[in-house]
mmCIF file of the C-alpha atoms, coordinates in Angstrom:
data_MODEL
# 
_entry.id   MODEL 
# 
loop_
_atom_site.group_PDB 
_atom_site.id 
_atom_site.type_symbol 
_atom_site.label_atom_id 
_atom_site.label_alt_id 
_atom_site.label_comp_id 
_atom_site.label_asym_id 
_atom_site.label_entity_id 
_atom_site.label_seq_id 
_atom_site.pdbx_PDB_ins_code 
_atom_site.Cartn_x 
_atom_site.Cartn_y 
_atom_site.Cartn_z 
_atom_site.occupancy 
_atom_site.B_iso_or_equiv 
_atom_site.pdbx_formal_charge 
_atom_site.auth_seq_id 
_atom_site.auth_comp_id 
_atom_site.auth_asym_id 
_atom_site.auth_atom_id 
_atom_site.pdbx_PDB_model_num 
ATOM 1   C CA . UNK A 1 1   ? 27.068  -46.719 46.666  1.00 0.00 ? 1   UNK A CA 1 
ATOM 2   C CA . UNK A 1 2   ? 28.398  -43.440 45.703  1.00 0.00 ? 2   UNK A CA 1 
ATOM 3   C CA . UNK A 1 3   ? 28.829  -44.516 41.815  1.00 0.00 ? 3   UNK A CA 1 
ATOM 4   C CA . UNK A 1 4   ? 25.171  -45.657 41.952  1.00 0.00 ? 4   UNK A CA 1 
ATOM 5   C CA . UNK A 1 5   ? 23.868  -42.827 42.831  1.00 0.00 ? 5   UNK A CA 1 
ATOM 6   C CA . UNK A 1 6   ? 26.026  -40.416 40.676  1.00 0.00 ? 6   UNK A CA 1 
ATOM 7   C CA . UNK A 1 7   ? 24.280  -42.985 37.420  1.00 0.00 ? 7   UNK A CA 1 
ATOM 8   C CA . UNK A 1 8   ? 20.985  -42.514 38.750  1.00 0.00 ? 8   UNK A CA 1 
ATOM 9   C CA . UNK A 1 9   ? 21.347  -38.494 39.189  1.00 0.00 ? 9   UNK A CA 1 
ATOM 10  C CA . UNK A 1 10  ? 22.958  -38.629 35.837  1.00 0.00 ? 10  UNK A CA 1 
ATOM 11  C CA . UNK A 1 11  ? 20.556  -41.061 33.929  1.00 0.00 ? 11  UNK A CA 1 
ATOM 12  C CA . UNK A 1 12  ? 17.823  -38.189 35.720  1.00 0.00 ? 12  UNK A CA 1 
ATOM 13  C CA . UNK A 1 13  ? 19.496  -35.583 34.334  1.00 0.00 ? 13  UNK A CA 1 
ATOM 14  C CA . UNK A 1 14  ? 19.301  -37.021 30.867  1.00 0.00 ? 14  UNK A CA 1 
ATOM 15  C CA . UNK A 1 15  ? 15.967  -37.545 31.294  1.00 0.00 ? 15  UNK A CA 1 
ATOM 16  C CA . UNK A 1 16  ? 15.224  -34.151 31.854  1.00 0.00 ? 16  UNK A CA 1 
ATOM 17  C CA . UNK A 1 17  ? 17.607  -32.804 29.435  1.00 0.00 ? 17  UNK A CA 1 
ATOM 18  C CA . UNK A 1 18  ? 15.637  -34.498 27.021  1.00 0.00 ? 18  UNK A CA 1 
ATOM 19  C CA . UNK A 1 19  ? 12.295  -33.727 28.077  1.00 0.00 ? 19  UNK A CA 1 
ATOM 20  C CA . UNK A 1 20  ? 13.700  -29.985 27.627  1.00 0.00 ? 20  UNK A CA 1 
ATOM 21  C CA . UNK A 1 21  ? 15.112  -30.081 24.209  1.00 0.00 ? 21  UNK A CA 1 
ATOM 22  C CA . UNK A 1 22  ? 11.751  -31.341 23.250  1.00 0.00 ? 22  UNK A CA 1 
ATOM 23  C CA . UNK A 1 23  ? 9.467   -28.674 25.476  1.00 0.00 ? 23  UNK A CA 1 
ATOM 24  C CA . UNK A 1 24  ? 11.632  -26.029 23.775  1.00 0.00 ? 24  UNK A CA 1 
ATOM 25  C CA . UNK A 1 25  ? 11.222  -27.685 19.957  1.00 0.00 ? 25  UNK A CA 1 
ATOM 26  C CA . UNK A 1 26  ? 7.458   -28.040 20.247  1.00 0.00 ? 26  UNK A CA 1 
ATOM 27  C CA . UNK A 1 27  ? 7.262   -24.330 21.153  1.00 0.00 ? 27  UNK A CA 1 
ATOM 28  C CA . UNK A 1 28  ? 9.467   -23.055 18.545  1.00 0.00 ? 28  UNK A CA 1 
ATOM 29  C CA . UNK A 1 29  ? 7.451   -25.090 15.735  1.00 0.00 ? 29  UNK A CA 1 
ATOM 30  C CA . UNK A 1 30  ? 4.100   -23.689 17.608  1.00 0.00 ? 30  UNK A CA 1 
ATOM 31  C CA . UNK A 1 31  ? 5.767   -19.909 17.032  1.00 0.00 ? 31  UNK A CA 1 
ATOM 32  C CA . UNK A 1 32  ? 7.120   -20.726 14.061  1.00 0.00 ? 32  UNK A CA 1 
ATOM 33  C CA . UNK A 1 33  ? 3.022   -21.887 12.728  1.00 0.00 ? 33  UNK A CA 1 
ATOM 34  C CA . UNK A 1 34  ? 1.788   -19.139 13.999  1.00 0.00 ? 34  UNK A CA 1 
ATOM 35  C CA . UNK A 1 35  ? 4.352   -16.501 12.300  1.00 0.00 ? 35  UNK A CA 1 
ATOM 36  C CA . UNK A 1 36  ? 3.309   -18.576 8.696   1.00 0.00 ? 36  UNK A CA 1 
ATOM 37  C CA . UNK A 1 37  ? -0.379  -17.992 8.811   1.00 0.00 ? 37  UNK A CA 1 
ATOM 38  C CA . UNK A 1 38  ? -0.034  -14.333 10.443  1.00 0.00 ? 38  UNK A CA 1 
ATOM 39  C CA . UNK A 1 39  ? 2.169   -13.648 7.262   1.00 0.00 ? 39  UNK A CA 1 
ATOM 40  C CA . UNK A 1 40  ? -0.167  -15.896 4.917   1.00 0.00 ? 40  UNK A CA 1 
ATOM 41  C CA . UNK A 1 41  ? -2.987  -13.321 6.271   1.00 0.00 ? 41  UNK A CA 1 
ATOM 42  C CA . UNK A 1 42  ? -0.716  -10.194 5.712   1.00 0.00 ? 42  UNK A CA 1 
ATOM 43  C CA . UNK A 1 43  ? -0.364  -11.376 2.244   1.00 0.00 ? 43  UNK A CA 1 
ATOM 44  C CA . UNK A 1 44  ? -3.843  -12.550 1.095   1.00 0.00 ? 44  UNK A CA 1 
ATOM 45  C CA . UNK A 1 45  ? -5.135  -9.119  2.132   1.00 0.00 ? 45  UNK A CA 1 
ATOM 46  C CA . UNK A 1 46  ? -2.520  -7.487  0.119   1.00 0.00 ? 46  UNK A CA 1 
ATOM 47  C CA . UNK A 1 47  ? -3.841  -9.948  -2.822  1.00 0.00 ? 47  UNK A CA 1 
ATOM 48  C CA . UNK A 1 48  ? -7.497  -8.362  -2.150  1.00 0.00 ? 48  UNK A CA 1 
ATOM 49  C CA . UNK A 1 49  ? -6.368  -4.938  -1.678  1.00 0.00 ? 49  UNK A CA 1 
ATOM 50  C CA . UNK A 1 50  ? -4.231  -4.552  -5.164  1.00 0.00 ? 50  UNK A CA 1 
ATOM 51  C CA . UNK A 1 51  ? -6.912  -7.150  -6.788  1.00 0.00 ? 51  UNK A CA 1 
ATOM 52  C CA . UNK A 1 52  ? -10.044 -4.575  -5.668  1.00 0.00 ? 52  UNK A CA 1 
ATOM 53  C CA . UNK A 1 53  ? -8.093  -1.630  -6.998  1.00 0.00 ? 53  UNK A CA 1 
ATOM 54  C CA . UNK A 1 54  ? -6.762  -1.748  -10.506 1.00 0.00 ? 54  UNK A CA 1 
ATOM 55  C CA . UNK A 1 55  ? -5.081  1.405   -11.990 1.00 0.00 ? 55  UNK A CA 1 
ATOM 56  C CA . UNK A 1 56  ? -7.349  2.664   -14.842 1.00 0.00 ? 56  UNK A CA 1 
ATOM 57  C CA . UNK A 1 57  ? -5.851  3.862   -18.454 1.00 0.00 ? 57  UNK A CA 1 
ATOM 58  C CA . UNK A 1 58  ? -4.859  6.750   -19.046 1.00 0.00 ? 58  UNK A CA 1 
ATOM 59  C CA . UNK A 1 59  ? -7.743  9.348   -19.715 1.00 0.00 ? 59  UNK A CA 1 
ATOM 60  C CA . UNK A 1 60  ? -8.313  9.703   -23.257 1.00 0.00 ? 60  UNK A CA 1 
ATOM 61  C CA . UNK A 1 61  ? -9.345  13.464  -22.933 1.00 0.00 ? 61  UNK A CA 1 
ATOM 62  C CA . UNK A 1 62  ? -8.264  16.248  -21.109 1.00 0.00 ? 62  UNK A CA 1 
ATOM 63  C CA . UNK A 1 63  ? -8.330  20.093  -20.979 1.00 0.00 ? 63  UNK A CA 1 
ATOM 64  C CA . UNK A 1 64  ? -6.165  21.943  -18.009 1.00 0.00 ? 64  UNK A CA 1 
ATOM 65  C CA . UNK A 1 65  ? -7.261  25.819  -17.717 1.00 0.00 ? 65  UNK A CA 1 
ATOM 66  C CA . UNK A 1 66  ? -4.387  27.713  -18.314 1.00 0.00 ? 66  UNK A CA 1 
ATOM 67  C CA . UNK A 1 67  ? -4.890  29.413  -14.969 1.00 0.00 ? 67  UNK A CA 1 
ATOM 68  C CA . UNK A 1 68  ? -5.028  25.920  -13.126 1.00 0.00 ? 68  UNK A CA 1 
ATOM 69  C CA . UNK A 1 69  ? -2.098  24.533  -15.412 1.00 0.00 ? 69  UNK A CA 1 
ATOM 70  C CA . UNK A 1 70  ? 0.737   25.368  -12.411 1.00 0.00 ? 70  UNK A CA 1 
ATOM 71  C CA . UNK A 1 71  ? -1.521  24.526  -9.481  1.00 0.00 ? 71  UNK A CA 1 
ATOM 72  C CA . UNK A 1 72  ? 0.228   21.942  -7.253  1.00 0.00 ? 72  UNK A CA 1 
ATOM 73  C CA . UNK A 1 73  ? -1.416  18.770  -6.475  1.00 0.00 ? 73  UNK A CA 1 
ATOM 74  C CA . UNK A 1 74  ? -0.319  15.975  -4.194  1.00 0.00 ? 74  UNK A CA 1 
ATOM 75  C CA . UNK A 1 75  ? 0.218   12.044  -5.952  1.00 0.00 ? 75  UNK A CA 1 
ATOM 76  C CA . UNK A 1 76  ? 0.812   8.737   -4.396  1.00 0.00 ? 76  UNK A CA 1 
ATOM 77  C CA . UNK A 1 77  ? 3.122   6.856   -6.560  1.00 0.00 ? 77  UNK A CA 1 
ATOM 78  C CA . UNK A 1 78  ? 2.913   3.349   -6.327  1.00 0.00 ? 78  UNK A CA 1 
ATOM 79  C CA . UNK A 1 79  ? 1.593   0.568   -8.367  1.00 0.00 ? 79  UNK A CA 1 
ATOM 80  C CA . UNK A 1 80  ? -2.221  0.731   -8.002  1.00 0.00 ? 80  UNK A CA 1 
ATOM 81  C CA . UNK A 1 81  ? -3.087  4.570   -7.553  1.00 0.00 ? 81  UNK A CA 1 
ATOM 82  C CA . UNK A 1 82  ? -4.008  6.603   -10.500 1.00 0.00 ? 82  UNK A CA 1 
ATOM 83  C CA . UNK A 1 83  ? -5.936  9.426   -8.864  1.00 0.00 ? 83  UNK A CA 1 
ATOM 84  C CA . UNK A 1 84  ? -4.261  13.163  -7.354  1.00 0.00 ? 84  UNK A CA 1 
ATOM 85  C CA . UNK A 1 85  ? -5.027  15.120  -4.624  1.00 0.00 ? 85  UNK A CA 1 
ATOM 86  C CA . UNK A 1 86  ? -5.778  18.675  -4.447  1.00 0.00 ? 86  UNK A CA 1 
ATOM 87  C CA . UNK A 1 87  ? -5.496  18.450  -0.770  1.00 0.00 ? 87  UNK A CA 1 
ATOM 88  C CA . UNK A 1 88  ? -2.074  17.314  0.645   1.00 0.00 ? 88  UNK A CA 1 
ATOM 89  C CA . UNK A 1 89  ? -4.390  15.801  4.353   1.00 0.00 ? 89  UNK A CA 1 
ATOM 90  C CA . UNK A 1 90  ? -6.741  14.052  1.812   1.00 0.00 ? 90  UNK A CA 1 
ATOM 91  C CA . UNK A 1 91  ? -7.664  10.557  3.727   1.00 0.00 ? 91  UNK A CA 1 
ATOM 92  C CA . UNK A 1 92  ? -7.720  8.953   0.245   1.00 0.00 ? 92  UNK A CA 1 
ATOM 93  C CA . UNK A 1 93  ? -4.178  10.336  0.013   1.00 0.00 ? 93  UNK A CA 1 
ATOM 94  C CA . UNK A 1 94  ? -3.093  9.535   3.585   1.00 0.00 ? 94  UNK A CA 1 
ATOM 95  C CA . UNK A 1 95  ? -3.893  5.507   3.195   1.00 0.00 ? 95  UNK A CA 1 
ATOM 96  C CA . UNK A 1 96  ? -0.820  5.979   0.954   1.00 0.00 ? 96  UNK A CA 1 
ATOM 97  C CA . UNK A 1 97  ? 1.212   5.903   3.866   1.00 0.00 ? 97  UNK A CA 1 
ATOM 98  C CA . UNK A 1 98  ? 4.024   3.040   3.632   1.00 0.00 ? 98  UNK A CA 1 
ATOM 99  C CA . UNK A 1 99  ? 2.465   1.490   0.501   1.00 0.00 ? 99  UNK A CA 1 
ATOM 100 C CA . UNK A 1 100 ? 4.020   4.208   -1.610  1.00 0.00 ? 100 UNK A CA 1 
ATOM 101 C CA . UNK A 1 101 ? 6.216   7.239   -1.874  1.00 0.00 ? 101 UNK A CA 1 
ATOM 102 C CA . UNK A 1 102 ? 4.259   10.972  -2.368  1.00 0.00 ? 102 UNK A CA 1 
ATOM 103 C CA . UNK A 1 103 ? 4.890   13.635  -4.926  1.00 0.00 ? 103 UNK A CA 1 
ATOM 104 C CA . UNK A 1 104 ? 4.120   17.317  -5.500  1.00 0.00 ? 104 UNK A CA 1 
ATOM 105 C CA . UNK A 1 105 ? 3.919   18.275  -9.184  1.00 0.00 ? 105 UNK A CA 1 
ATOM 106 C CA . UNK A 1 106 ? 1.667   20.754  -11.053 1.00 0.00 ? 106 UNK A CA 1 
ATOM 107 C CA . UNK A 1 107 ? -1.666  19.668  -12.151 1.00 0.00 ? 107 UNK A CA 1 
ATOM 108 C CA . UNK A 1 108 ? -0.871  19.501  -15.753 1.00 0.00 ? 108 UNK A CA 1 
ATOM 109 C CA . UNK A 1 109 ? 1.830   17.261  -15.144 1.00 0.00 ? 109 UNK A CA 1 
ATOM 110 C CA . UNK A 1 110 ? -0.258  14.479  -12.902 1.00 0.00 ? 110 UNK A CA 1 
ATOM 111 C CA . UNK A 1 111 ? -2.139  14.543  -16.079 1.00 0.00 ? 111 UNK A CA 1 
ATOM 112 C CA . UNK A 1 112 ? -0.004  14.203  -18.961 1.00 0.00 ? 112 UNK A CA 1 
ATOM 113 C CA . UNK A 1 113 ? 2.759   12.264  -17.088 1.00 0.00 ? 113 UNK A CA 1 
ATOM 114 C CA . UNK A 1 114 ? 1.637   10.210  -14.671 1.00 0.00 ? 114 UNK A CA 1 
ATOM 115 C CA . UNK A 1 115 ? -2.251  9.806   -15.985 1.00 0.00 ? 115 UNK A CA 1 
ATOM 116 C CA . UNK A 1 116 ? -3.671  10.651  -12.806 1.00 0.00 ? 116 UNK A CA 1 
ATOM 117 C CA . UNK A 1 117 ? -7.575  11.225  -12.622 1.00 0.00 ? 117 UNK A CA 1 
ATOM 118 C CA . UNK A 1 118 ? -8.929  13.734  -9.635  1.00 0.00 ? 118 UNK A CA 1 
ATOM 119 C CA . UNK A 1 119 ? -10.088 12.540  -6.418  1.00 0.00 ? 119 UNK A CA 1 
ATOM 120 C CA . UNK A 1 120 ? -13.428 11.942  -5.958  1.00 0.00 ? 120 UNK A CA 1 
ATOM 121 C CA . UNK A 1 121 ? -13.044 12.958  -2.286  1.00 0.00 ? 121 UNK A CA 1 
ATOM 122 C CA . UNK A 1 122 ? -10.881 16.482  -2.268  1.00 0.00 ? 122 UNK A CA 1 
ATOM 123 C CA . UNK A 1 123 ? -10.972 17.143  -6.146  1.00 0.00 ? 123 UNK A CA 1 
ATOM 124 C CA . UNK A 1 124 ? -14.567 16.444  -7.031  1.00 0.00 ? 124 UNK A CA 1 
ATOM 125 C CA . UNK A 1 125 ? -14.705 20.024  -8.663  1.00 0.00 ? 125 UNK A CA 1 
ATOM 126 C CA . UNK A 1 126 ? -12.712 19.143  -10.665 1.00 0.00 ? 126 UNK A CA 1 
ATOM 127 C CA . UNK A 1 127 ? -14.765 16.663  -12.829 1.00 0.00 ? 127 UNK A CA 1 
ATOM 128 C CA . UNK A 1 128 ? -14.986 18.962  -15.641 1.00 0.00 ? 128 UNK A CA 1 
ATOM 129 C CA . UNK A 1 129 ? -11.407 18.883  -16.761 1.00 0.00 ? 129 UNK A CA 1 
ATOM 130 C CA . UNK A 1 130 ? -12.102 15.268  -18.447 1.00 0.00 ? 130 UNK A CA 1 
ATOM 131 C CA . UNK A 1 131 ? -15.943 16.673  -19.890 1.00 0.00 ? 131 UNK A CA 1 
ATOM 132 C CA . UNK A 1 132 ? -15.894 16.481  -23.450 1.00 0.00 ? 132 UNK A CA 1 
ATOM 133 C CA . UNK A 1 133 ? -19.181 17.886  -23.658 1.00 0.00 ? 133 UNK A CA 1 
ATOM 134 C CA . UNK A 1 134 ? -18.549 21.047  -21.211 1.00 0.00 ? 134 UNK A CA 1 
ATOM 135 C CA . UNK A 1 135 ? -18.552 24.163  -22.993 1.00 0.00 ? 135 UNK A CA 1 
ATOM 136 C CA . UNK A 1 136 ? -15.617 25.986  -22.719 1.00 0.00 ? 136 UNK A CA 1 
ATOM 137 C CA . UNK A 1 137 ? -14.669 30.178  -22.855 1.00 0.00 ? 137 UNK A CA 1 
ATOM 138 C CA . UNK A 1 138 ? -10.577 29.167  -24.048 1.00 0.00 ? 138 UNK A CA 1 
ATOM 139 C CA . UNK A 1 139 ? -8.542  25.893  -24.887 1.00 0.00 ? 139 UNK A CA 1 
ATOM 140 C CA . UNK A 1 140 ? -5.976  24.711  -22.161 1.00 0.00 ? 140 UNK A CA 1 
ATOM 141 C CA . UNK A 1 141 ? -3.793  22.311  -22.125 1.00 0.00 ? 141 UNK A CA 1 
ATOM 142 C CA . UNK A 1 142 ? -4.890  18.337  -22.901 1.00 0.00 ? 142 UNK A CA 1 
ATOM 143 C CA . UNK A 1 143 ? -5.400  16.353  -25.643 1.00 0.00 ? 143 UNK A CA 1 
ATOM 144 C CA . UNK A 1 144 ? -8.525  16.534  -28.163 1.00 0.00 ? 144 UNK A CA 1 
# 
């Protein structure tokens, strides 16, 4: 009687070994689905952010004062931005955060180097630098 009930306990145990090992594989595929369209999301939004924003050429005309040519300005350098910042708390310049590294340089240098165009939001003023029709007292720096 003893042997019978030690193969019952054990053909229970079995059982429920096996009812387990399949409880715990269902949930780890269930995690596992979720993880794969959390990270397909992550990664079609990155495919609409850099698709929305494509870096433009570099400007075809430029002239830098020559009392603005050693003014620092702020750059994101990654892939997609093409703008600077004359303001290093710019919120254009802040969404740079972990999608890029940030530089200091002069202004004439964002230019000529790394064909940076101002921001619209902390360097509006500063439309006039790529004006080819704005009338000016001395020639800077740029190309003509």
């Amino acid at each position: 009687m003893n042997i019978t009930l030690l193969k019952q306990l054990n053909g229970k145990l079995k059982a429920f070994a096996i009812v387990l090992l399949l409880g715990a594989t269902t949930l780890a595929c269930q995690e596992n689905k979720e993880l794969k369209e959390e990270t397909n999301t992550v990664e079609a939004s990155a495919t609409e952010a850099t698709a929305v924003v494509d870096k433009r050429p570099a400007p075809e005309f430029f002239v830098v004062p020559a009392e603005m040519a050693q003014k620092r300005v702020w750059i994101c350098e990654n892939n997609t931005a093409d703008i600077f910042h004359v303001k290093h708390d710019c919120p254009v310049l802040i969404e740079c955060k972990g999608k890029g590294t940030f530089r200091n340089m002069t202004l004439a240098r964002a230019i000529e180097d790394y064909d940076r165009y101002n921001c619209q939001t902390c360097a509006k003023d500063l439309d006039f630098i790529y004006d080819e029709d704005a009338v000016r007292m001395e020639t800077g720096l740029g190309q003509q």
